[in-house]
C-alpha positions in Angstrom: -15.1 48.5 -10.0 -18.3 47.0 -9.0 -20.1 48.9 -6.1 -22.3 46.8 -3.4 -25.1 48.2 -1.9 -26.3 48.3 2.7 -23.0 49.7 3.5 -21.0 46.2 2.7 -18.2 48.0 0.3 -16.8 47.1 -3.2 -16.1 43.8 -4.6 -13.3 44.3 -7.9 -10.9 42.3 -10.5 -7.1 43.2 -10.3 -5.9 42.4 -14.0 -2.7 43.1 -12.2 -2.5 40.6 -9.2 -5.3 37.8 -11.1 -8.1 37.6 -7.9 -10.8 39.3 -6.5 -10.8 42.2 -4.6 -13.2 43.3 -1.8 -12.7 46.4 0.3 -14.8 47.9 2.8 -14.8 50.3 5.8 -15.0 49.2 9.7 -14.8 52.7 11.5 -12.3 54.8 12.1 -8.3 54.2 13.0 -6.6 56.0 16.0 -5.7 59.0 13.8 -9.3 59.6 12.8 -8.6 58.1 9.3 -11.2 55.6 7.4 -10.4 51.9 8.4 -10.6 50.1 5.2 -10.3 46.3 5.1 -9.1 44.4 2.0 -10.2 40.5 1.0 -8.7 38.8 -1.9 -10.1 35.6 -3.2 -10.3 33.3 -6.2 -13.9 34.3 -7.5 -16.2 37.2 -6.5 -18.8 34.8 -4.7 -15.4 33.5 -2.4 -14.7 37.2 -1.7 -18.6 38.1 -0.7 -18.5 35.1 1.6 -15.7 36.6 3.4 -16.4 40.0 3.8 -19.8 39.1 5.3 -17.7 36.6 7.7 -15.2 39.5 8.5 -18.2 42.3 9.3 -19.5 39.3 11.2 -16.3 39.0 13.4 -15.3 43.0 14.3 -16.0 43.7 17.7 -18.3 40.7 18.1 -20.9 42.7 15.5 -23.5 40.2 13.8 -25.0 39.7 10.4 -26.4 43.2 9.2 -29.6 41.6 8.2 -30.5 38.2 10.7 -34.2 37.4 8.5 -31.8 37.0 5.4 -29.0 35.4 6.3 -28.4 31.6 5.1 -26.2 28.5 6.5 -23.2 28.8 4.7 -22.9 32.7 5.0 -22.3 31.8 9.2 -20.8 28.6 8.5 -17.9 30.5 6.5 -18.2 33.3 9.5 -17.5 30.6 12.1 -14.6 29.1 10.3 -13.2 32.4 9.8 -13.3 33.5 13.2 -11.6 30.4 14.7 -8.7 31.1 11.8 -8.5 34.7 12.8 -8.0 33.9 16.7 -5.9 31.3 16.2 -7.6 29.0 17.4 -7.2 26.4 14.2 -4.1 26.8 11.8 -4.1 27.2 8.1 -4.3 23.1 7.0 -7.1 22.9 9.8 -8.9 26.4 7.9 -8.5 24.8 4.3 -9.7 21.0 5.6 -13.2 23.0 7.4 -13.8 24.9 4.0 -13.4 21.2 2.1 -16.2 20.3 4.8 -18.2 23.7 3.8 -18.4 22.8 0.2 -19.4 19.2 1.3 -22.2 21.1 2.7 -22.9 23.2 -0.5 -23.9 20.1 -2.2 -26.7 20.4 -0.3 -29.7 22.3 0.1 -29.1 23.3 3.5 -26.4 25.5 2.3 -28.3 28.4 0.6 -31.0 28.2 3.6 -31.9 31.1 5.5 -30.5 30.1 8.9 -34.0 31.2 10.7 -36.0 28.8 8.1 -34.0 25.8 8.8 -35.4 22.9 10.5 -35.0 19.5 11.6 -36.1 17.4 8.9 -33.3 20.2 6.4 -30.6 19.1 8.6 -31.6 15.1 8.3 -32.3 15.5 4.4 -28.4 17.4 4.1 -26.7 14.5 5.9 -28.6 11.5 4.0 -27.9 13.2 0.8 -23.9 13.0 1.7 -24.3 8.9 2.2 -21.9 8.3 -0.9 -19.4 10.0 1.0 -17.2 8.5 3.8 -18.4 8.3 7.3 -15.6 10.4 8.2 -16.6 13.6 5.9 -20.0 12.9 7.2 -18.9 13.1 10.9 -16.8 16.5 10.0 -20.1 17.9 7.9 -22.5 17.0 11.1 -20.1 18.3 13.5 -19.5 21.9 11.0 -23.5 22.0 10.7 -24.3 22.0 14.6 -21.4 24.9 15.4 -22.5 26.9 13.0 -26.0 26.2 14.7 -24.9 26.9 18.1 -23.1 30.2 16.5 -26.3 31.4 15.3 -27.8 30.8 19.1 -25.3 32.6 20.3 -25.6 35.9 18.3 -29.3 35.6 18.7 -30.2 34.4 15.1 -31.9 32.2 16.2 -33.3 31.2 19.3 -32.5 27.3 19.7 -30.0 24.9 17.8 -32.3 21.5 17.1 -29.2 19.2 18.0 -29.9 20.2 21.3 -33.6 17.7 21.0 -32.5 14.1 22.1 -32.6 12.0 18.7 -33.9 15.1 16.5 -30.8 14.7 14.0 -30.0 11.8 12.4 -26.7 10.9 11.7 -26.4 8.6 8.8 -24.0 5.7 8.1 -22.1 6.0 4.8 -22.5 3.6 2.1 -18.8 3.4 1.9 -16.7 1.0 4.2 -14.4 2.4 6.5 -11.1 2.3 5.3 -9.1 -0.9 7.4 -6.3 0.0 9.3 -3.4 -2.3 7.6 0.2 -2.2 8.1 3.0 -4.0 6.2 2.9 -8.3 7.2 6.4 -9.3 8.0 7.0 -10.8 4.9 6.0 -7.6 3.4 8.3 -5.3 5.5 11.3 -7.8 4.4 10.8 -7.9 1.3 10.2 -3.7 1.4 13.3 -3.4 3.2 15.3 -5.4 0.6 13.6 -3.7 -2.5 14.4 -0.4 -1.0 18.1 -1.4 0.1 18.8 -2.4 -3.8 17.2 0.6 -5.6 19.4 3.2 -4.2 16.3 5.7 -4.0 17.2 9.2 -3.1 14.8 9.3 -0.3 15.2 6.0 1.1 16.6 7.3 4.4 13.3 9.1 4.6 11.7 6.0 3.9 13.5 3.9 6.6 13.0 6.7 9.3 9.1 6.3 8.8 9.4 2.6 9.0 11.4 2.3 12.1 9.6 5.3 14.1 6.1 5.5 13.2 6.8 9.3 12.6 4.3 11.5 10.0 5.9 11.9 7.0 5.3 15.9 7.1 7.3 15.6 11.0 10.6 13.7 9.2 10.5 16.0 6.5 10.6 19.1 8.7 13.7 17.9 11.0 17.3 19.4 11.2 20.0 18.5 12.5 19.4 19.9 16.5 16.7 17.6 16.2 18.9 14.9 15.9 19.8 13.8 19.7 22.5 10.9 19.3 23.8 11.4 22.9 20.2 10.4 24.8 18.9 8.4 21.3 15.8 10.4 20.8 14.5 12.2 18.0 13.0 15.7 18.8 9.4 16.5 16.8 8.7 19.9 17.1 6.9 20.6 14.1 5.8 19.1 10.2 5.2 20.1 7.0 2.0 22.0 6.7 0.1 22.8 3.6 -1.8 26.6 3.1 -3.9 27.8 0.2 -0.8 28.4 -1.9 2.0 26.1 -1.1 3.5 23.7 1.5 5.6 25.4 4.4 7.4 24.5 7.7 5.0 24.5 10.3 6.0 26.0 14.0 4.2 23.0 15.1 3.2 19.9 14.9 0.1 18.5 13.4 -1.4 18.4 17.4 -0.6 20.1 20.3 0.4 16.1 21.8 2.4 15.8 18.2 5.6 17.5 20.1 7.6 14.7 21.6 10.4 12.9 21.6 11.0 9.5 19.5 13.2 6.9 20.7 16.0 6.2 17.9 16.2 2.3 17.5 19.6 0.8 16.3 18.4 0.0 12.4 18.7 4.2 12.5 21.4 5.1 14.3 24.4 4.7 12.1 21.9 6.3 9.4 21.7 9.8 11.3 25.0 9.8 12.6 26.0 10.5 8.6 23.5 13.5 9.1 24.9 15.4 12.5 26.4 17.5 10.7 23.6 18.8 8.2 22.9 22.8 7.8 19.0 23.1 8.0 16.6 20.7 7.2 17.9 17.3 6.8 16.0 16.4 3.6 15.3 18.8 1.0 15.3 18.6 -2.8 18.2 21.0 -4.4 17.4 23.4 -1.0 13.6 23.1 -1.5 10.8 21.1 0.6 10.2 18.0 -1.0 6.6 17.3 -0.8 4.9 14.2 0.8 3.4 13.1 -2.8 7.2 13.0 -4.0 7.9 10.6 -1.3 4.4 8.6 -1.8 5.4 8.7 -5.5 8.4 6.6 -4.5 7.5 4.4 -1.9 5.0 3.1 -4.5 7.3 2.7 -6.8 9.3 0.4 -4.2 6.2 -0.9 -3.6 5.3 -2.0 -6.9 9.0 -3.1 -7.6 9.0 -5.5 -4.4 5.7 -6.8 -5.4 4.1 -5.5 -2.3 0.2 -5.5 -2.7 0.5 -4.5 -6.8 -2.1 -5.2 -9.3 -2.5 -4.5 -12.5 -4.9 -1.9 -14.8 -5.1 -1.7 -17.4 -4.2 1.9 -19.4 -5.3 2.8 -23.4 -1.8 3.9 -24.9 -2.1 5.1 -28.3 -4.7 2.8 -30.1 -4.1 -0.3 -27.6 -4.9 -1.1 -24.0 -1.6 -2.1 -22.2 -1.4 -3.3 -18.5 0.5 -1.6 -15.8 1.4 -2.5 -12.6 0.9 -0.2 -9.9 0.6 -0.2 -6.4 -2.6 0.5 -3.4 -0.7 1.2 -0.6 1.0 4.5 0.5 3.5 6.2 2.4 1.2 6.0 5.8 1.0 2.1 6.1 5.0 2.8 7.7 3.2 4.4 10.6 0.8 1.8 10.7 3.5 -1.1 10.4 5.6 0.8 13.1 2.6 1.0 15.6 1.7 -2.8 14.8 5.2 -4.3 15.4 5.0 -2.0 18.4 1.9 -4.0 19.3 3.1 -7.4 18.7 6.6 -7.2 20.8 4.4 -6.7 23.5 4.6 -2.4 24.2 1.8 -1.1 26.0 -0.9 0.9 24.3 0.1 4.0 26.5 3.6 4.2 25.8 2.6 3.5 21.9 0.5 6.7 22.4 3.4 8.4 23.4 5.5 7.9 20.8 2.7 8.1 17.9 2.0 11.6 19.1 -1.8 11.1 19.3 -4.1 12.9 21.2 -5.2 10.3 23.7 -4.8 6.9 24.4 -8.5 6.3 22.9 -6.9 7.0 19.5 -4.2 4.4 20.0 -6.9 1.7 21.1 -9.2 2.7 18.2 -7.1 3.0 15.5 -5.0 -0.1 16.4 -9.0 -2.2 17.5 -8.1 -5.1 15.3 -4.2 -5.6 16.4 -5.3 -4.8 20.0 -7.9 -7.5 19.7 -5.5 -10.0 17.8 -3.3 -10.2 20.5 -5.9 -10.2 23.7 -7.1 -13.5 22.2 -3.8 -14.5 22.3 -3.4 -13.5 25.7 -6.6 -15.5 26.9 -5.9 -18.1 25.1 -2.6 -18.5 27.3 -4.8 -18.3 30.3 -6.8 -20.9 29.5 -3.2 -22.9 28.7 -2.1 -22.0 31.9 -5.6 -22.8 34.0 -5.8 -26.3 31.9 -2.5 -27.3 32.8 -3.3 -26.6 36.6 -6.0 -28.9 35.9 -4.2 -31.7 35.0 -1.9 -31.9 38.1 -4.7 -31.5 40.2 -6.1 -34.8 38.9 -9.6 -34.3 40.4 -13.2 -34.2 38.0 -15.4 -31.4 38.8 -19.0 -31.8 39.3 
């Protein structure tokens, strides 16, 4: 057993359980005994990290030594704490730690918060430029709470993304990844493939295609979610992933992810064959079948329907050989939903609705370029409509 030294308890290997061990004492319980706290981790450095988050978070105490402490030692307090109150769930915890070791890249990481200053923070966000602009936004957005945290303990005495223009966001060298759904031609000839290949999880397939629905939401339904009588499809909840496995969430992704989905005809003979399923409605020999399984086949449909395939090629043995795969995945069914949506005329709002997003924004800026499509369309009728009015009028203006 290793011993640490200030007061900040024992950090250990368990042979028996294979992870770290870290113990150490936060006062006294009601019955006058030692309160010992245990964290278990992957590596000793993981388990160090969290015990100075936890010291950080009883009874509102801060670091034991401010002059010394560095970025990501509050970073991983702040994330912590949020976890702890429940104020983000387990995925959201895991996806904020991706963020933190975006940030450990960097030399901002292994600061001392109190020597950090402007020009740190704008050389940590230019060196991430390789990454998407979406891990950069998460990393910029990480780095100023864990700023304003500091602030507020008394760390430090100002956060410099509170200066007008001080920080520097930069723009990533990658392109955004387009928003595409299915063409027409495409969703036919899916539809087709997937109707001849008698695919185990096709149903899965056909619910994503004809509700926009998450694949983690479908794969988390039971029957009682399943409302034939007013058409409607109860989401209450998804697949969510923790450090160790994937698990049925008691939510959905968001807090505007609980609604209700209309059932269109294409489904309805489908579920009727599934009122009267125990449990879930999809599993795999009574187990949670994991998104990548579905992903896994939809490619293959995919690929098989010659849906946006090309070829690599692969060394086998002594040769190179081509294979044909596929770039798409299972999310372009939400995207193809929202987009036929779109085209039949429904209105951003309702589309919201039914999507489960957040706000309408979302909608508008996932969905820019079919939004856009279609308002040209719509002026361009205006103009029709205006011209034609000219024509009857029969008069020149000057």
């Amino acid at each position: 057993m290793s011993k640490r030294g200030n007061g900040e308890g024992t950090i250990y290997y368990s042979e028996k359980l294979g992870r770290w061990i870290g113990q150490f004492s936060a006062g006294y319980k009601e019955d006058g005994t030692l309160n010992r706290i245990s964290i278990y981790g992957k590596t000793r450095k993981e388990v160090s990290e969290k015990i100075i988050a936890k010291q950080s978070a009883i009874n509102g105490k801060t670091f034991i030594n401010k002059s010394i402490i560095t970025f990501e030692q509050i970073a991983s307090a702040v994330i912590t704490q949020q976890y702890e109150n429940n104020l983000i769930k387990e995925a959201s915890y895991m996806r904020k730690i991706d963020t933190l070791n975006l940030i450990k890249k960097t030399s901002l990481a292994n600061m001392k918060v109190q020597q950090i200053e402007i020009i740190h923070i704008n050389n940590a966000l230019s060196s991430l430029k390789d990454y998407s602009n979406s891990s950069i936004n998460k990393v910029n957005m990480l780095i100023n709470n864990t700023l304003d945290y500091a602030v507020l303990n008394k760390i430090i005495s100002s956060n410099p993304y509170k200066i007008k223009g001080a920080i520097i966001k930069p723009k990533s060298n990658k392109k955004d990844k387009k928003i595409e759904a299915l063409t027409i031609d495409e969703q036919k000839a899916f539809i087709k493939e997937l109707e001849n290949s008698n695919d185990e999880y096709k149903d899965i397939l056909l619910i994503a295609l004809y509700t926009g629905m998450r694949i983690g939401e479908i794969l988390a339904l039971s029957a009682e979610d399943i409302d034939l009588k007013n058409n409607l499809i109860h989401v209450n909840r998804s697949l969510t992933k923790t450090m160790y496995s994937i698990i049925i969430g008691d939510s959905t992704k968001t807090y505007s992810g609980t609604r209700d989905v209309p059932i269109l005809p294409q489904l309805l003979y489908l579920l009727h064959s599934y009122k009267n399923r125990i449990g879930l409605l999809f599993t795999n020999n009574g187990k949670i079948i994991s998104p990548s399984t579905i992903n896994t086949h939809f490619k293959k449909i995919c690929k098989d329907a010659g849906i946006r395939s090309y070829i690599i090629k692969k060394r086998k043995d002594t040769k190179f050989v081509n294979l044909k795969t596929s770039s798409v995945n299972t999310h372009i069914l939400r995207h193809t939903f929202a987009t036929r949506c779109i085209e039949s005329g429904m209105s951003a709002v309702v589309l919201s609705k039914i999507l489960g997003h957040k706000g309408i924004e979302v909608t508008l800026n996932t969905y820019t370029s079919v939004f856009n499509r279609f308002k040209e369309e719509e002026i361009q009728k205006v103009t029709s409509y205006f011209s034609s009015m000219w024509d009857c009028i029969n008069f020149t203006l000057k």
